[in-house]
N, C-alpha and C positions, 0 to 999 in steps of 0.2 A: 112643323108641329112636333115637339116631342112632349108625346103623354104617353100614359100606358093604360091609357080611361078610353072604355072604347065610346062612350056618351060624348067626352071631352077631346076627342081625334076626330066623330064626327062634326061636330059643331064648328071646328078649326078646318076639318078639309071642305065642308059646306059653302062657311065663309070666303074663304079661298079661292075657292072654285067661281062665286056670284060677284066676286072682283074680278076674274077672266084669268086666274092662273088656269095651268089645262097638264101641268105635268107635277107627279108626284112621285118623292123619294125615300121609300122606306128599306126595310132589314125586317125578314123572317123574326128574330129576337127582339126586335123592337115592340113586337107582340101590339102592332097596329093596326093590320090588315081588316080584320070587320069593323073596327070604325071608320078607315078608308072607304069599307066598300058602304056604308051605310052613309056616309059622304056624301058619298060619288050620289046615290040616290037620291038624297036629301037634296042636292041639289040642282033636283027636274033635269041634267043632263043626261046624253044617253052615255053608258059606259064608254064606246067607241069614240067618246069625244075628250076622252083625257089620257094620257099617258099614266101607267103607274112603272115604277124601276123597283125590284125588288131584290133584296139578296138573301146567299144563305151560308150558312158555312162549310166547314169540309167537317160532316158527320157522321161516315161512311155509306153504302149505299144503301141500303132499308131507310134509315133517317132523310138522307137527300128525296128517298121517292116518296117520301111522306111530306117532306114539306114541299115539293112541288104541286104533287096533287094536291092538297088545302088550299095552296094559294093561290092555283089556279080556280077551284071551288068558290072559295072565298071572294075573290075578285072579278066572280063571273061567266067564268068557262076558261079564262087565259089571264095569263100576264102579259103584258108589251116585254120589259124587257128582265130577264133577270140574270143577276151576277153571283158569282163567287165574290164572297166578301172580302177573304183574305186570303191567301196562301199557303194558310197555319203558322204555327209558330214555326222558328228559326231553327234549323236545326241545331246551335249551337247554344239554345237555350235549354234549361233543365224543364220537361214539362209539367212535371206535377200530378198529373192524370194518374190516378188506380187504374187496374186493367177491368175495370168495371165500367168506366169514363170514357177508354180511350175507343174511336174506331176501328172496326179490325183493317181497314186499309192502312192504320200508321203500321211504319216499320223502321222497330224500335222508334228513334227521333228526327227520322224523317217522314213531312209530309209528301214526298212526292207523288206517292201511290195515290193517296188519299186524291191531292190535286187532278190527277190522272183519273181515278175512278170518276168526278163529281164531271169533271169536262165531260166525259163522256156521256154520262147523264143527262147532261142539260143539251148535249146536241139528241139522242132522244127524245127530252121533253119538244126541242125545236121540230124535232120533224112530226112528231104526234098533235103538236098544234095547241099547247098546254102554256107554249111559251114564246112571243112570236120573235125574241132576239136576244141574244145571249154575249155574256161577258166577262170580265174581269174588273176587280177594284182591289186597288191597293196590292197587286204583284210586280215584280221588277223584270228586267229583261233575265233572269237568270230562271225565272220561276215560267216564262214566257217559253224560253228555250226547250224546257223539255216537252 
């Protein structure tokens, strides 16, 4: 389901759900999360009967513990499982970012801190119980490495 209508995410994750899907995959930016959760109720299951994956990105760490706690809010009390989205950009790319944009874990155009700080993060949200498995998407073994 890609909307950005939390009326029109529920009615998609409802349906969904009363045909026997039981696993859902979103992104923090997808800005879907209450119609997921409003879904998930809609349709008379109990939360514990569906999987939701969520991601988020590397936003330094005030923003990371903000969108975890909402999402776990939002969703419920937890998430099943959530990822880092990406790895940031490359560092061989020009970013763009004013320093008003950028998190203060980038350094200069490297994300590695950044990756480094949010990991850390989410094995916190894991053990607080906010998040009950944690990930990566779309990193390579180089981003793996460190």
């Amino acid at each position: 389901i890609w909307e950005r209508n939390d009326r029109a995410t529920a009615l998609g994750v409802e349906a969904y759900l009363r045909l026997g899907g039981r696993l859902i995959d979103t992104a923090w930016d997808y800005e879907q999360l209450p119609g997921i959760a409003d879904g998930i109720r809609r349709s008379g299951l109990a939360r514990s009967e569906v999987t939701v994956i969520s991601k988020i990105l590397l936003v330094g760490e005030e923003g990371t513990k903000e969108m975890l706690r909402r999402s776990a809010e939002i969703l419920g009390g937890y998430v099943d499982v959530m990822l880092l989205h990406t790895p940031g950009q490359s560092e061989t790319e020009t970013l763009g970012l004013s320093a008003e944009d950028a998190p203060a874990c980038l350094d200069g155009s490297s994300w590695r801190l950044c990756r480094i700080e949010s990991w850390a993060l989410l094995q916190e949200a894991l053990r607080n119980g906010i998040v009950r498995q944690v990930g990566v998407s779309n990193f390579d073994s180089k981003h793996l490495a460190e």
